[in-house]
Structure formats: structure tokens, C-alpha cells
C-alpha positions in Angstrom: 85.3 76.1 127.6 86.3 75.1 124.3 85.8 78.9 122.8 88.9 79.4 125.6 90.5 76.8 124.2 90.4 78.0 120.7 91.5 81.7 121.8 94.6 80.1 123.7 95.3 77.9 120.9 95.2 81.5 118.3 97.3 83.0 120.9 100.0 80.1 121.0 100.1 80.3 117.0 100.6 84.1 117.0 103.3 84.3 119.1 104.9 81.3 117.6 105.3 82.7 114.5 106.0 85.9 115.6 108.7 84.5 118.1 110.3 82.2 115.1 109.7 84.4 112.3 109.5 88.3 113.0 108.5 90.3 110.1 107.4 87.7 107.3 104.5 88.6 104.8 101.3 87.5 104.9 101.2 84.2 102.5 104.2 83.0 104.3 102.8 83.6 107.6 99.0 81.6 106.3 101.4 78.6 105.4 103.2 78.6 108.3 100.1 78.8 110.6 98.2 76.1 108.8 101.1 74.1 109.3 101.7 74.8 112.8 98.2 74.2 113.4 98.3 70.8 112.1 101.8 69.5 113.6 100.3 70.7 116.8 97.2 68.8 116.3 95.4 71.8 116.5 92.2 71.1 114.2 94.7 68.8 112.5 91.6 66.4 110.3 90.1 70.0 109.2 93.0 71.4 108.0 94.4 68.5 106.6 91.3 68.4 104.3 90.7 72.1 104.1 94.2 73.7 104.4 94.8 75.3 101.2 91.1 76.9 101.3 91.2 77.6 104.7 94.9 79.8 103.4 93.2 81.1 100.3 90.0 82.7 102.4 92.8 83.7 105.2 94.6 85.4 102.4 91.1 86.9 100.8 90.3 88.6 103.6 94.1 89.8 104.8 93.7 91.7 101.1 90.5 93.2 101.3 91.6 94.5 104.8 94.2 96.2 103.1 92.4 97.3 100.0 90.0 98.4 102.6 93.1 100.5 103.9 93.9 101.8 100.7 90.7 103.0 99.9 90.6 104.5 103.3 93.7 106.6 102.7 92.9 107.5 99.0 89.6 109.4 100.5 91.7 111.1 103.4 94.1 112.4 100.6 91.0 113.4 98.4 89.6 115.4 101.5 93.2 117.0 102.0 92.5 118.1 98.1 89.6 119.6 99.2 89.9 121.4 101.8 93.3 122.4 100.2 91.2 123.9 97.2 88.6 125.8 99.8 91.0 127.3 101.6 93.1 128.9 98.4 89.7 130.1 96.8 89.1 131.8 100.2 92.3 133.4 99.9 94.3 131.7 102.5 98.5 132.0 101.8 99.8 128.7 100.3 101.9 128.1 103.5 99.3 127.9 105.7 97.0 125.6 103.9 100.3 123.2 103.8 100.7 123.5 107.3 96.7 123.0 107.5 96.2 119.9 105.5 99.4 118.4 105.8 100.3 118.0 102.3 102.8 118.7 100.5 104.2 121.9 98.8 104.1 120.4 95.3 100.5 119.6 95.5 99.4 122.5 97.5 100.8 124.2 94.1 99.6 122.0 92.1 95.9 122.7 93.6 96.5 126.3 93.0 97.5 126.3 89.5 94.3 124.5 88.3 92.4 127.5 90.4 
């Protein structure tokens, strides 16, 4: 019952901030959470005592979701490279291995140059 309670409670603080907010970034939103949390006596004593590390671990692990991004997206465009690179060697017009890996004409020439 109290896990239900907990989920609600995340829910109501979501859409709060959403609802008062709309696009705010990330330490602003932490702050603002913590704070709703605790005007709404929502673990109020724990985050009264723990609010600022509660935010700084929040904040830790928003960033390493989006350096997890980042790193994510960095190894997509190094697979465009090479792909990119296999498919000039093998002779295929610069056009199409654009149009295949989705990148750009610049580095699709770029790629070809160092061939």
C-alpha cells in the first residue's frame, strides 16, 4: 500500500512541476521537487535533513544518464564513419553512401579524402 502511495505521490510532483513550470532545467527542477516534497509533507523529516544530498545524487545520476546519451550517440556516429569508409573502398558513389548512412556531404568527403 505504501509503494502506491509513494508512486502517486512521484506522480503528483511530476505533473506539478510540469503544470507550473514547463520546460525548466534539471537543477531547477531537483530544487523545486525537494521543496514541493517537503511543503507537501511528503517525506518532509528526510528531506529536511537530507535535501541537498538527496538533489546532488538526483543531479548525479540525471548527468550520467546524459553522458550515458552522449556516449551513446558518439558510437552511432563512429559506426556511420565506418560503414561510410567500407562502402567507398568498395566503390560505392559518394551519394549513395550519404543517403545510406545518413551523414552528411562534408564528412562523407571528408571520409573519402583520407582513403
Amino acid at each position: 500500500m505504501a509503494e502506491n502511495t509513494d508512486q502517486n505521490d512521484n506522480t503528483v510532483v511530476k505533473d506539478e512541476m510540469e503544470h507550473e513550470t514547463g520546460i525548466i532545467y534539471k537543477e531547477e527542477a531537483v530544487k523545486k521537487a525537494v521543496e514541493y516534497c517537503v511543503e507537501n509533507d511528503i517525506l518532509k523529516d528526510f528531506l529536511g535533513k537530507n535535501g541537498a544530498k538527496v538533489a546532488n545524487m538526483l543531479m548525479e545520476e540525471l548527468y550520467w544518464d546524459d553522458r550515458q546519451a552522449l556516449r551513446l550517440d558518439e558510437g552511432k556516429m563512429d559506426s556511420k564513419r565506418a560503414i561510410a569508409q567500407n562502402a567507398l573502398m568498395e566503390g560505392l558513389p559518394i551519394d549513395v553512401v550519404q543517403r545510406i548512412t545518413g551523414l552528411d556531404m562534408e564528412t562523407v568527403k571528408s571520409i573519402q579524402k583520407k582513403l
